[in-house]
N, C-alpha and C positions, 0 to 999 in steps of 0.2 A: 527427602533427598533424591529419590528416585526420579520423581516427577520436575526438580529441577535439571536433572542430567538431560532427561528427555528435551526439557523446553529446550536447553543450550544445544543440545542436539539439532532441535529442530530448524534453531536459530539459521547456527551455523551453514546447516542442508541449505534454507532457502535462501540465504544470501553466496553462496555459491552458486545455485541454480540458476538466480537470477543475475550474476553476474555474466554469468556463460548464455541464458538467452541472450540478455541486452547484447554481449559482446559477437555471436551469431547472427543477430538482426542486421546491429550495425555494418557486420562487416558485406551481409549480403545487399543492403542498404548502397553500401558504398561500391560494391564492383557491380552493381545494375544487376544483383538477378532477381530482385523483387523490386517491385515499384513504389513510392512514396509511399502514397493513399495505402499499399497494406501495411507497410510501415505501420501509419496511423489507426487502422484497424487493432493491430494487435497489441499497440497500448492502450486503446481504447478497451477493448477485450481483458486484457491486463489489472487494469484499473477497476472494470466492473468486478471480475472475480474477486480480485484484493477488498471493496468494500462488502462485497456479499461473504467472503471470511470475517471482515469485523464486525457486521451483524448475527455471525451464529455466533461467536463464543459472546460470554455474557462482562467477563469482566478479562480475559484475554486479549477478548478483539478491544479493549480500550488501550490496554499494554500491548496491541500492537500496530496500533496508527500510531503508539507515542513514539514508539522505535521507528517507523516507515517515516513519522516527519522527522526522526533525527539523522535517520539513514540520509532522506533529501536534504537537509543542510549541510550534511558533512561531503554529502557527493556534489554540492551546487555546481562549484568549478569547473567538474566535468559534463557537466548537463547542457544543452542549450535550454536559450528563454525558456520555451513552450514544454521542456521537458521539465523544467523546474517547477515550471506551474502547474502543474498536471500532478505531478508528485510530489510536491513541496502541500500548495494550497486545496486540491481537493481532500485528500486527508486530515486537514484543517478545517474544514468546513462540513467535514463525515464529523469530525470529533467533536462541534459546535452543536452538530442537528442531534447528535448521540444523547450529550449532555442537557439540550433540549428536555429530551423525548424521556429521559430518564426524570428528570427534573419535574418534568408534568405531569408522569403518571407516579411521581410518589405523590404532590400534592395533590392529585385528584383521589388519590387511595387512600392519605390522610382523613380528607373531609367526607368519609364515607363514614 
């Protein structure tokens, strides 16, 4: 029980956190005092750390690309295109190569 309060804890923390970057970015975004391109940088940046957290945990980081593409569904609305895609489909395509990779090395570890 303990280790669920934590998770929901954790939950909770990083979806604040990252409400409050995005909603920083944007706003510096929008009155000029960063420029586009770091815009871009730092979902870019963004983005790699989020999949290099679902490659450490082993069966967490699967339960939490399933949450980051439902978090991008429910937030579509507010997203433009390219932020949809970025957040909606590369975790999609993390959770595809995961299932992959998982997939091959059990049957290559069966036929041993």
């Amino acid at each position: 029980m303990k280790k669920l309060r934590k998770g929901i804890k954790e939950i909770i923390v990083g979806l604040v956190g990252g409400l409050l970057f995005s909603a920083v970015l944007n706003f510096f975004k929008q009155s000029g005092v960063i420029p586009q391109n770091l815009v871009i940088w730092f979902t870019v940046i963004g983005l790699i750390s989020s999949i290099i957290t679902i490659y450490s945990f082993q069966t967490a980081g699967i339960i939490f690309t399933l949450g980051w593409i439902l978090g991008a569904w429910l937030l579509k609305n507010f997203m433009s295109n390219t932020d949809f895609l970025v957040y909606f489909w590369a975790p999609v395509a993390t959770l595809v190569f995961r299932t992959y990779v998982v997939i091959r090395k059990t049957v290559f570890h069966a036929r041993r």
